[in-house]
Every structure is written in C-alpha cells, then in structure tokens.
N, C-alpha and C positions, 0 to 999 in steps of 0.2 A: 210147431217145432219151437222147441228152446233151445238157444244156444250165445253163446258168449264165448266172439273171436278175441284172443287177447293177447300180449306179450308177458311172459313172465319172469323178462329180464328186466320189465319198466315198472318205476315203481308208481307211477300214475294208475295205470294198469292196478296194481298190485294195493291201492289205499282204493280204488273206486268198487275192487271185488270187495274189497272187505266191509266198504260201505255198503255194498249190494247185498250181500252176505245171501247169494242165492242157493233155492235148493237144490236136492237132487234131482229134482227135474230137470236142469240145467245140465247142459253140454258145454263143458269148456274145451276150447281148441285153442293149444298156443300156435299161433302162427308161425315159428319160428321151427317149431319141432314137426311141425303137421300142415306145411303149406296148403294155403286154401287151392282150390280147384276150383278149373272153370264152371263146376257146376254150381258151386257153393259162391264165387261170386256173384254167377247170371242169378240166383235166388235174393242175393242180398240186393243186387239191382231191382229185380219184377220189387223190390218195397221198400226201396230209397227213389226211385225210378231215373236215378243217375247214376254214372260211373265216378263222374266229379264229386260230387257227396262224400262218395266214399273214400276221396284220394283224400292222403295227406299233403297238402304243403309247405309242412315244417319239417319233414323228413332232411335229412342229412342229405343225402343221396338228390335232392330236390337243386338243392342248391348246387351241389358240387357238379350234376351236369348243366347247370344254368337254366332249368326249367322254364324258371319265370318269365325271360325274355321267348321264350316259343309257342306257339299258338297250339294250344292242346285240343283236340277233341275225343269226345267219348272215348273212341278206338283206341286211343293212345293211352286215357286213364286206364283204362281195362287192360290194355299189353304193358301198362308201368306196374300195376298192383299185382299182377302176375310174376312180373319179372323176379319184384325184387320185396317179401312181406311189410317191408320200412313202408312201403308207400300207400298201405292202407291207414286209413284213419281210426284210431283204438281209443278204447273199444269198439266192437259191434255189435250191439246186446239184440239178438232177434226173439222177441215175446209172443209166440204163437204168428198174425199178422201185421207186428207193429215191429219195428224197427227203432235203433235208437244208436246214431252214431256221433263217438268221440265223446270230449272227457268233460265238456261245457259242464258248469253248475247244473244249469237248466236242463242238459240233456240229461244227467245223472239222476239229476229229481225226478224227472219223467218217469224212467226206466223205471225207478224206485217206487214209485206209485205204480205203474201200468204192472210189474214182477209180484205185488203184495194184493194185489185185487182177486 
C-alpha cells in the first residue's frame, strides 16, 4: 500500500507534499475530512510498532488538557489519535512496508529516497 495521512489545512503538510511530489500511486487522506479508522491506525501501528510514534506532542489540544503531566500508555495514544485527528503526528507517509512519520528533515529525506526507488 501507498498512502499519505496528511492535513491540508497545514502548511508543513502542504511544502513536505510538494517536496515529495508523489505519484499516483499514492493515496492521499486528509485526516481532517476522512478520519482515520481504527483499522487504518492498527496498520500504521503493525509498522511504526507504537501508538507513541505516532502521537503528536505539539498538538494544541496536548497541551490544553495538560497531557504532559499524565502518564500515558499505548491505550491512551491510540483513544487520543482517535478522538481527536490533531493528535496524530503528520505526515504518515506508508511505502508499501516502510513507514515514515512526521515532518523531521531526516524523516522527509527517507521517505523521499524509499518513494523514488
């Protein structure tokens, strides 16, 4: 599978697609219009092999319930990333079995090499 979770209100999101500049093989989902599902998380899990991985905690919503002072586990990343699309970490660029989360240089260069092979 290819695919590429992303927001397309953000413009991080929106310079890192253009640097990616992927093709139609590519499935793009904005999360915002097309919440992801619990199946579509449990998949990006089986290949990050965390729910933490894939949480944001720069999200708004992170801060504003005080997240940081609470002890999180797995369960809780996975019912926050559900609740609310803010709490995934963006992009999720999935390359057939490779994975590649958020907007890091590094990670973008991955993706960018592993997308072009």
């Amino acid at each position: 599978m290819k695919k590429i979770y992303h927001l397309s209100s953000c413009s991080t999101c929106k310079r890192i697609l253009n640097e990616l500049e992927p093709s139609s093989a590519y499935i793009l989902q904005d999360i915002k219009e097309d919440p992801i599902t619990i199946e579509q998380l449990d998949e990006m899990y089986e290949l990050a092999g965390s729910y933490e991985s894939l949480f944001s905690k720069r999200a708004q919503l992170y801060k504003e319930k005080n997240l940081k002072n609470e002890k999180l586990d797995e369960m809780n990343y996975k019912n926050l990333i559900l609740e609310h699309y803010t709490f995934l970490k963006r992009p999720v660029i999935i390359n057939n079995d490779e994975i590649f989360i958020g907007n890091s240089k590094s990670t973008v260069e991955a993706a960018k090499i592993a997308m072009n092979e």
